[in-house]
Chimera marker file (.cmm) of the C-alpha trace (Angstrom):
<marker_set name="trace">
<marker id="1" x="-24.660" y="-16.025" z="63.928" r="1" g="1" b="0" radius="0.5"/>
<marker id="2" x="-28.275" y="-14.230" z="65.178" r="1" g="1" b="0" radius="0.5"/>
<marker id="3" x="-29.237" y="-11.483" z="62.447" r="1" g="1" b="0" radius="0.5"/>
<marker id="4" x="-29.554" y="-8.268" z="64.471" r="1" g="1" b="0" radius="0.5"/>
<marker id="5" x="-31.840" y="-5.977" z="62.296" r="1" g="1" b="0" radius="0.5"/>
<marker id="6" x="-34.664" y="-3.781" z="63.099" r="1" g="1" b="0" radius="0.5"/>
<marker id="7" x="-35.577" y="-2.710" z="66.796" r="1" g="1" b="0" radius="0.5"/>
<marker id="8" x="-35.390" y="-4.962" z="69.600" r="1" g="1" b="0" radius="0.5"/>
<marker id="9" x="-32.604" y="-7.653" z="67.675" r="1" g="1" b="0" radius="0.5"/>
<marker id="10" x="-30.158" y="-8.151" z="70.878" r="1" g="1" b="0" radius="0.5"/>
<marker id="11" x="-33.291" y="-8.996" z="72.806" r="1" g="1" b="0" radius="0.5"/>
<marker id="12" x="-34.412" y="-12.126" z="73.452" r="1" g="1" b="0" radius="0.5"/>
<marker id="13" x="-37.298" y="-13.212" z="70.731" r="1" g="1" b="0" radius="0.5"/>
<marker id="14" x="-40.745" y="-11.598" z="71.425" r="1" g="1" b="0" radius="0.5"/>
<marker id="15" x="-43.421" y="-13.855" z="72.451" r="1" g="1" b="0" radius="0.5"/>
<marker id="16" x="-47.032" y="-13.633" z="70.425" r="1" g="1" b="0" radius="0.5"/>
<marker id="17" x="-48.350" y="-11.466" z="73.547" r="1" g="1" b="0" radius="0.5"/>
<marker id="18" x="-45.517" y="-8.717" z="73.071" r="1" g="1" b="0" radius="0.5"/>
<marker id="19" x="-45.628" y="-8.775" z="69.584" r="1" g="1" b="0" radius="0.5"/>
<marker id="20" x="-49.354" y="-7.845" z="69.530" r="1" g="1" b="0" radius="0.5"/>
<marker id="21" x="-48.497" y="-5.320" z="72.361" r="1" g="1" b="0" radius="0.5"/>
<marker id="22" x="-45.974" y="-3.509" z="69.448" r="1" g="1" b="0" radius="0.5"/>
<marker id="23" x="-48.700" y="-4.105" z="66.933" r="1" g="1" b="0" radius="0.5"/>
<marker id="24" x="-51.326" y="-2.651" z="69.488" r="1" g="1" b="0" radius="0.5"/>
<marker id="25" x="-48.951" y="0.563" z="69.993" r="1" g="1" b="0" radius="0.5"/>
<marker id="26" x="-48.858" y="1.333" z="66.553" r="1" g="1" b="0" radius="0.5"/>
<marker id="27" x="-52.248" y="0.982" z="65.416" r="1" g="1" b="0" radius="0.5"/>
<marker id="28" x="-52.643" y="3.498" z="68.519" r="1" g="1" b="0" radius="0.5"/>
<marker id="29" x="-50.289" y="5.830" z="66.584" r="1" g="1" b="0" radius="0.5"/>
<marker id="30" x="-52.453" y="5.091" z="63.171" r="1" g="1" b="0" radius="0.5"/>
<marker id="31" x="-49.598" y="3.676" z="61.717" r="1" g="1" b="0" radius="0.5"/>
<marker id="32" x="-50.086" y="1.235" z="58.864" r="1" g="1" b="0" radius="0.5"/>
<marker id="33" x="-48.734" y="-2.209" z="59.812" r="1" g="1" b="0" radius="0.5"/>
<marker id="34" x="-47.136" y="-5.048" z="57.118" r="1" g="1" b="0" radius="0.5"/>
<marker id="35" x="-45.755" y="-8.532" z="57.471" r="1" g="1" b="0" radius="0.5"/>
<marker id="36" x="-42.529" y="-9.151" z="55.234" r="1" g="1" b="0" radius="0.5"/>
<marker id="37" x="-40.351" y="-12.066" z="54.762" r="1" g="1" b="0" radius="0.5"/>
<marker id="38" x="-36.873" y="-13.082" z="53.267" r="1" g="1" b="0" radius="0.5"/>
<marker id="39" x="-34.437" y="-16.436" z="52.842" r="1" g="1" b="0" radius="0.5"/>
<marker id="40" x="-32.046" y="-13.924" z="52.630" r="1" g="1" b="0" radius="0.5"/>
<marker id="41" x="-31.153" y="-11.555" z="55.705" r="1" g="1" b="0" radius="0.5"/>
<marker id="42" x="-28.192" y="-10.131" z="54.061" r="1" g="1" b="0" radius="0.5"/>
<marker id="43" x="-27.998" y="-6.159" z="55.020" r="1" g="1" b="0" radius="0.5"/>
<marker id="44" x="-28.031" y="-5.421" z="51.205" r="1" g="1" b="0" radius="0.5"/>
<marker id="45" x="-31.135" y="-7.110" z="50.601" r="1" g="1" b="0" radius="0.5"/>
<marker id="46" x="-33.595" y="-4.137" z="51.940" r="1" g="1" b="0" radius="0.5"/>
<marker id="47" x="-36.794" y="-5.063" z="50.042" r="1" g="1" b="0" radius="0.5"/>
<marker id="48" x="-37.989" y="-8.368" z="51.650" r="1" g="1" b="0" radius="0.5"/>
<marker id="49" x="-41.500" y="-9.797" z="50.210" r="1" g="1" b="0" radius="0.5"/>
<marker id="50" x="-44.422" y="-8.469" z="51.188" r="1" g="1" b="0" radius="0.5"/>
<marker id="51" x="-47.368" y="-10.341" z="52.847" r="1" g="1" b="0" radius="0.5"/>
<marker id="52" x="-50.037" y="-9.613" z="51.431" r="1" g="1" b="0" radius="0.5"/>
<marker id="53" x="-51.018" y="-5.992" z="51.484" r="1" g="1" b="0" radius="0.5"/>
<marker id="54" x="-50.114" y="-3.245" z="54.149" r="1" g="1" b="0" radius="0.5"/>
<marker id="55" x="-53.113" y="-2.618" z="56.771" r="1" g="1" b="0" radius="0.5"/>
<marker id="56" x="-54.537" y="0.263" z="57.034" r="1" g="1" b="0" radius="0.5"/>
<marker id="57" x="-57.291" y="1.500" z="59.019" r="1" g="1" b="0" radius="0.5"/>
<marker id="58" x="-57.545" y="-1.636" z="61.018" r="1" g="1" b="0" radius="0.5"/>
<marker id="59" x="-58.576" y="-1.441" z="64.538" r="1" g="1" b="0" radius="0.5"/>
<marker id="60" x="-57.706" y="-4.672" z="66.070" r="1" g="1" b="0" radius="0.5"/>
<marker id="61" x="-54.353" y="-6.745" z="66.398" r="1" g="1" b="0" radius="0.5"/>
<marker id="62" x="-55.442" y="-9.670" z="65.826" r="1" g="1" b="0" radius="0.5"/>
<marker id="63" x="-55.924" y="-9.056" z="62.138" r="1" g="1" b="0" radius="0.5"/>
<marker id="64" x="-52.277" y="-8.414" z="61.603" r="1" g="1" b="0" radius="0.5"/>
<marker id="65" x="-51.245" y="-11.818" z="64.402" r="1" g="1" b="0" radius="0.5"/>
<marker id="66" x="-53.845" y="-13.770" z="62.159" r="1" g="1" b="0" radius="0.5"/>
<marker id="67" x="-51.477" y="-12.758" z="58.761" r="1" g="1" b="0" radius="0.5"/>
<marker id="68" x="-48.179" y="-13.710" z="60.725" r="1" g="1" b="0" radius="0.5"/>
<marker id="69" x="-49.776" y="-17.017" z="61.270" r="1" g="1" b="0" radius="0.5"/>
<marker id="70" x="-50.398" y="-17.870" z="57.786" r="1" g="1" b="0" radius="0.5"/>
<marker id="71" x="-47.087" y="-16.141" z="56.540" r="1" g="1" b="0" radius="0.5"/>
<marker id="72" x="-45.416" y="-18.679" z="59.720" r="1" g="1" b="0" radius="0.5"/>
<marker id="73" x="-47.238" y="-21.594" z="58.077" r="1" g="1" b="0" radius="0.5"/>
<marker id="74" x="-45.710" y="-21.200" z="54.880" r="1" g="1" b="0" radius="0.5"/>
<marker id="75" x="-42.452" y="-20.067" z="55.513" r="1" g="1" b="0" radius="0.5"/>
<marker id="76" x="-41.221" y="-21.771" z="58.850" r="1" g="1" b="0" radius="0.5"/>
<marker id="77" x="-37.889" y="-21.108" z="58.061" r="1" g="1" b="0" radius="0.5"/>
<marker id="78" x="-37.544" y="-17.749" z="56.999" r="1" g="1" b="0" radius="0.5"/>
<marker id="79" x="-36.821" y="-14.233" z="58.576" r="1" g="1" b="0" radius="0.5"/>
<marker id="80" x="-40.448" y="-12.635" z="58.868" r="1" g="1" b="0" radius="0.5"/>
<marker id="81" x="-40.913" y="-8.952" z="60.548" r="1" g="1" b="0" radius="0.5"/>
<marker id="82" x="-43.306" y="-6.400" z="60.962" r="1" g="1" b="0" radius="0.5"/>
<marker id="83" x="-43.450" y="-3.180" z="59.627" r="1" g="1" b="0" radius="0.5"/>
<marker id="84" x="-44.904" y="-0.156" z="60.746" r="1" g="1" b="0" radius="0.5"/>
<marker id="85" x="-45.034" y="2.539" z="58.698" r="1" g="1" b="0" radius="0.5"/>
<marker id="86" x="-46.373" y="6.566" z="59.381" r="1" g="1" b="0" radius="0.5"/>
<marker id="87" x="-47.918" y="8.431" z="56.148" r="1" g="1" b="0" radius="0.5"/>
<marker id="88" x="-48.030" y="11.762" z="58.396" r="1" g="1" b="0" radius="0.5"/>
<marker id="89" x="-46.765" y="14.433" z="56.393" r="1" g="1" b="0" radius="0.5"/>
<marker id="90" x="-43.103" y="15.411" z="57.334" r="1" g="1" b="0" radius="0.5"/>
<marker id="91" x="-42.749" y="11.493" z="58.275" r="1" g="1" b="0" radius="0.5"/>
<marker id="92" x="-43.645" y="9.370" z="55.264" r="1" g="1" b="0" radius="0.5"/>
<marker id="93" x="-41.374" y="6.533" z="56.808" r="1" g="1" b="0" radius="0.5"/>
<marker id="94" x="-41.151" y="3.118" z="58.427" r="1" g="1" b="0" radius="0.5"/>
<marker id="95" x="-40.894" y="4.367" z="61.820" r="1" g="1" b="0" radius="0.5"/>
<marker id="96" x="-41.133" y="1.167" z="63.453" r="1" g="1" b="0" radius="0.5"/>
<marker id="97" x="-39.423" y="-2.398" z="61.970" r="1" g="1" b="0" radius="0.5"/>
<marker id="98" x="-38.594" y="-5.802" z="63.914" r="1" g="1" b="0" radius="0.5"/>
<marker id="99" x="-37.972" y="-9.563" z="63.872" r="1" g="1" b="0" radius="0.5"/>
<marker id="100" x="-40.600" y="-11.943" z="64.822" r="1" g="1" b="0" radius="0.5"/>
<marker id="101" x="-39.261" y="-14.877" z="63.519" r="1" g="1" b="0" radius="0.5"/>
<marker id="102" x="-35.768" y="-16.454" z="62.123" r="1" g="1" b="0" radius="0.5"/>
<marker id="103" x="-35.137" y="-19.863" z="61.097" r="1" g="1" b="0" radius="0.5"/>
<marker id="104" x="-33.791" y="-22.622" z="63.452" r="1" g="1" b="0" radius="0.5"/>
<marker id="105" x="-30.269" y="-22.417" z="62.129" r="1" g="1" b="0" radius="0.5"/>
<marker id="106" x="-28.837" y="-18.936" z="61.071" r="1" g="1" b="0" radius="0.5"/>
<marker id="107" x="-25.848" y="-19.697" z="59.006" r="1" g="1" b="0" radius="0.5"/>
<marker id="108" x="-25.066" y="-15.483" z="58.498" r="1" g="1" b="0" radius="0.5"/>
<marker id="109" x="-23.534" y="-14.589" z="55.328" r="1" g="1" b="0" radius="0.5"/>
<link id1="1" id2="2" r="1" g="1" b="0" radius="0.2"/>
<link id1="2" id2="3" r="1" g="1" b="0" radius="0.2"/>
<link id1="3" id2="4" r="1" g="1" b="0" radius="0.2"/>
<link id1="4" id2="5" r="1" g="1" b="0" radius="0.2"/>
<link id1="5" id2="6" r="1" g="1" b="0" radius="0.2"/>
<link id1="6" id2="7" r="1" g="1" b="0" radius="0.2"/>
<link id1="7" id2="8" r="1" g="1" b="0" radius="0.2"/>
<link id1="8" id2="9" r="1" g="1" b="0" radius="0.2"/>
<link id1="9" id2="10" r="1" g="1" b="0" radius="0.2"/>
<link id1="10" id2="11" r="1" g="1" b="0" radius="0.2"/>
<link id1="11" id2="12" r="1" g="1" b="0" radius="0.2"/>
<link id1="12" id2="13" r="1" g="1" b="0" radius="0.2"/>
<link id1="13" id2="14" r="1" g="1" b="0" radius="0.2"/>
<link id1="14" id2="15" r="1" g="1" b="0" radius="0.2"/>
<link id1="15" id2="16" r="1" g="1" b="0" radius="0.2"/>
<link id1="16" id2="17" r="1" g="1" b="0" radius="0.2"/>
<link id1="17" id2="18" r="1" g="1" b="0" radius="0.2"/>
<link id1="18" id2="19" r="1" g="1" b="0" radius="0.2"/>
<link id1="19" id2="20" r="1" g="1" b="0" radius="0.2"/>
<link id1="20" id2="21" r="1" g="1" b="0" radius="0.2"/>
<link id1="21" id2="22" r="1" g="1" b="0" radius="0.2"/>
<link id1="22" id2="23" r="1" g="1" b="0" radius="0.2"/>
<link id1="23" id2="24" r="1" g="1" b="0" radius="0.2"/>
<link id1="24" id2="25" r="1" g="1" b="0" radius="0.2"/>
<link id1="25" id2="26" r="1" g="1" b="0" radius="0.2"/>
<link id1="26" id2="27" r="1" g="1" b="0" radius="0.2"/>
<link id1="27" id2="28" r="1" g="1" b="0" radius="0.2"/>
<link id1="28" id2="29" r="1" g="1" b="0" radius="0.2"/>
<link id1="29" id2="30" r="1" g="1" b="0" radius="0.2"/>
<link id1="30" id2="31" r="1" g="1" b="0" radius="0.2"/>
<link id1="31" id2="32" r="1" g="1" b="0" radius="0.2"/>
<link id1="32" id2="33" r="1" g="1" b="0" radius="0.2"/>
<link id1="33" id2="34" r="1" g="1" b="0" radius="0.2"/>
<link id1="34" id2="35" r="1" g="1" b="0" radius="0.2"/>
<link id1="35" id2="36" r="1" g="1" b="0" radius="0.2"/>
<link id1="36" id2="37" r="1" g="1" b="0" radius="0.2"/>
<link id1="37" id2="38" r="1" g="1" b="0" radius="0.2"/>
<link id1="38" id2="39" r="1" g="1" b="0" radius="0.2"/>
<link id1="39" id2="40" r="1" g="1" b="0" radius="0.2"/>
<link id1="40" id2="41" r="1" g="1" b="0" radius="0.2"/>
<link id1="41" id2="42" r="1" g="1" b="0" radius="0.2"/>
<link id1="42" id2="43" r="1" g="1" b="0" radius="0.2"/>
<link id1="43" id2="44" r="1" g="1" b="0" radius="0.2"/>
<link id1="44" id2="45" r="1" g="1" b="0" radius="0.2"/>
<link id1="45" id2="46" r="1" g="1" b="0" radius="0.2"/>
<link id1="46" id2="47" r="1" g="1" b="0" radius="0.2"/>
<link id1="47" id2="48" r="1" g="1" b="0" radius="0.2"/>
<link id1="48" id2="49" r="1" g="1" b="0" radius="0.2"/>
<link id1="49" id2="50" r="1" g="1" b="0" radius="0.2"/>
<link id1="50" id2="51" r="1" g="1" b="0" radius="0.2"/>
<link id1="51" id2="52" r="1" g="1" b="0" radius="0.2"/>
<link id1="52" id2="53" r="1" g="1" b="0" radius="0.2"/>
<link id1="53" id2="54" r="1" g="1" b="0" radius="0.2"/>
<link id1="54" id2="55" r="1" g="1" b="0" radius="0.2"/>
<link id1="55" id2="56" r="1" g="1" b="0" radius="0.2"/>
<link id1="56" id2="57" r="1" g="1" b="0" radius="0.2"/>
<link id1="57" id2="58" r="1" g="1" b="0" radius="0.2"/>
<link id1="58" id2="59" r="1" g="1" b="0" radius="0.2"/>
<link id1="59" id2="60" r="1" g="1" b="0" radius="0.2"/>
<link id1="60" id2="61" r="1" g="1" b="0" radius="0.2"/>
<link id1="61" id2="62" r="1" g="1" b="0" radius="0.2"/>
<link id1="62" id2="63" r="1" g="1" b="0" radius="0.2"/>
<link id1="63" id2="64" r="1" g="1" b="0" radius="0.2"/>
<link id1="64" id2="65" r="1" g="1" b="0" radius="0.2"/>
<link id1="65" id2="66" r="1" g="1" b="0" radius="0.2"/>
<link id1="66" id2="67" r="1" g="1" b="0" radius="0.2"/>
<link id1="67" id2="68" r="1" g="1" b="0" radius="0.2"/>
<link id1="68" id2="69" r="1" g="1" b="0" radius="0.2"/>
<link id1="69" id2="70" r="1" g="1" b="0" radius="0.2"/>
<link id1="70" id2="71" r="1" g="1" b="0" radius="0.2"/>
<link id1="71" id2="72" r="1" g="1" b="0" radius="0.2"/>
<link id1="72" id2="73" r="1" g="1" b="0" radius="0.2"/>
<link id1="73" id2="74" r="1" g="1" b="0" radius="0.2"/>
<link id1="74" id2="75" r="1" g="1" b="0" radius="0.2"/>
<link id1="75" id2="76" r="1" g="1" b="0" radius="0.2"/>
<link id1="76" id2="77" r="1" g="1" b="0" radius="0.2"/>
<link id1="77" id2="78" r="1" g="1" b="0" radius="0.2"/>
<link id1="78" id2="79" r="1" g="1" b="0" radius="0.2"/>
<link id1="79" id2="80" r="1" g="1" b="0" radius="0.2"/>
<link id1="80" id2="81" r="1" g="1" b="0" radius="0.2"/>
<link id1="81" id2="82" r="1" g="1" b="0" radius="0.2"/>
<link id1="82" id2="83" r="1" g="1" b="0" radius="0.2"/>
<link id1="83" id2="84" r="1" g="1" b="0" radius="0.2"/>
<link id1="84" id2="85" r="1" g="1" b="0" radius="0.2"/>
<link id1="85" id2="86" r="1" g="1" b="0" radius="0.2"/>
<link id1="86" id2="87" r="1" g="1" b="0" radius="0.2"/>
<link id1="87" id2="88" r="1" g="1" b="0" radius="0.2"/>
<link id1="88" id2="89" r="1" g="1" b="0" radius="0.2"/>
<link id1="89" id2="90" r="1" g="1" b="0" radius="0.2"/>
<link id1="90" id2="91" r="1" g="1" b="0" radius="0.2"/>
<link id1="91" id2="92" r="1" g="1" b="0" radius="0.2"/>
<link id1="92" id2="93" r="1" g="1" b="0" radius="0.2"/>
<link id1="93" id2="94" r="1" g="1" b="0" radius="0.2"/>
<link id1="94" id2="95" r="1" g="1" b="0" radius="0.2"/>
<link id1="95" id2="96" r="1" g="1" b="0" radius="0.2"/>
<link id1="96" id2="97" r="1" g="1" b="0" radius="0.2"/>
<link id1="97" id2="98" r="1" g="1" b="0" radius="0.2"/>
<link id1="98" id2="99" r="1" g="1" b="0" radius="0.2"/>
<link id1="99" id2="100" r="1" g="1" b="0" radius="0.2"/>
<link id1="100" id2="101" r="1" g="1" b="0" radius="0.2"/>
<link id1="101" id2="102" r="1" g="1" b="0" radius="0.2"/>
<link id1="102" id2="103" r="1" g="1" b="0" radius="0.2"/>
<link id1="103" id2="104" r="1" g="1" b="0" radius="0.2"/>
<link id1="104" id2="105" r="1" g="1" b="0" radius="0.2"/>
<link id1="105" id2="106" r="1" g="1" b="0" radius="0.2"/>
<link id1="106" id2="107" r="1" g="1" b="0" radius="0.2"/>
<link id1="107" id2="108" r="1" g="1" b="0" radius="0.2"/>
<link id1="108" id2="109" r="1" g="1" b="0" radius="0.2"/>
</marker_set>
């Protein structure tokens, strides 16, 4: 069963190049961009674990690609996604959420 949460989940998996594209398009926005990851996928589970600490204020992609590397290293079988999240006032939200990885066997719930 393939977990569909978060935008772009009945599309085929991003590749590194559009995933820093999405991460390029929200920095442009000044959102604040976080890596999360989970064992556990289940719809009820809604706070995954954090990666380190959100980025703010960052200018380039490849500081966010270079956490999503190490949290890949360590977890090469978990759900990981990225977060984007917009502090504007009126907003205060995740306005932006998606899968970047999933483990080679998704056994659903």
């Amino acid at each position: 069963m393939r977990v569909t949460q978060g935008c772009f989940s009945f599309l085929p998996d991003l590749s590194d190049e559009q995933i820093k594209k999405q991460v390029a398009y929200a920095m442009s926005k000044g959102w604040a961009v976080s890596v999360e990851w989970t064992d556990d996928p289940h719809p009820r589970n809604s706070y995954w674990e954090l990666w380190g600490l959100p980025l703010f204020d960052i200018q380039d992609p490849a500081a966010l690609m270079y956490e999503l590397g190490e949290c890949r290293k360590v977890n090469p079988e978990g759900y990981i996604k990225i977060n984007a999240f917009d502090a504007s006032i009126g907003t205060e939200s995740c306005v932006l959420s998606f899968l970047v990885q999933r483990p080679s066997n998704e056994p659903g719930f």
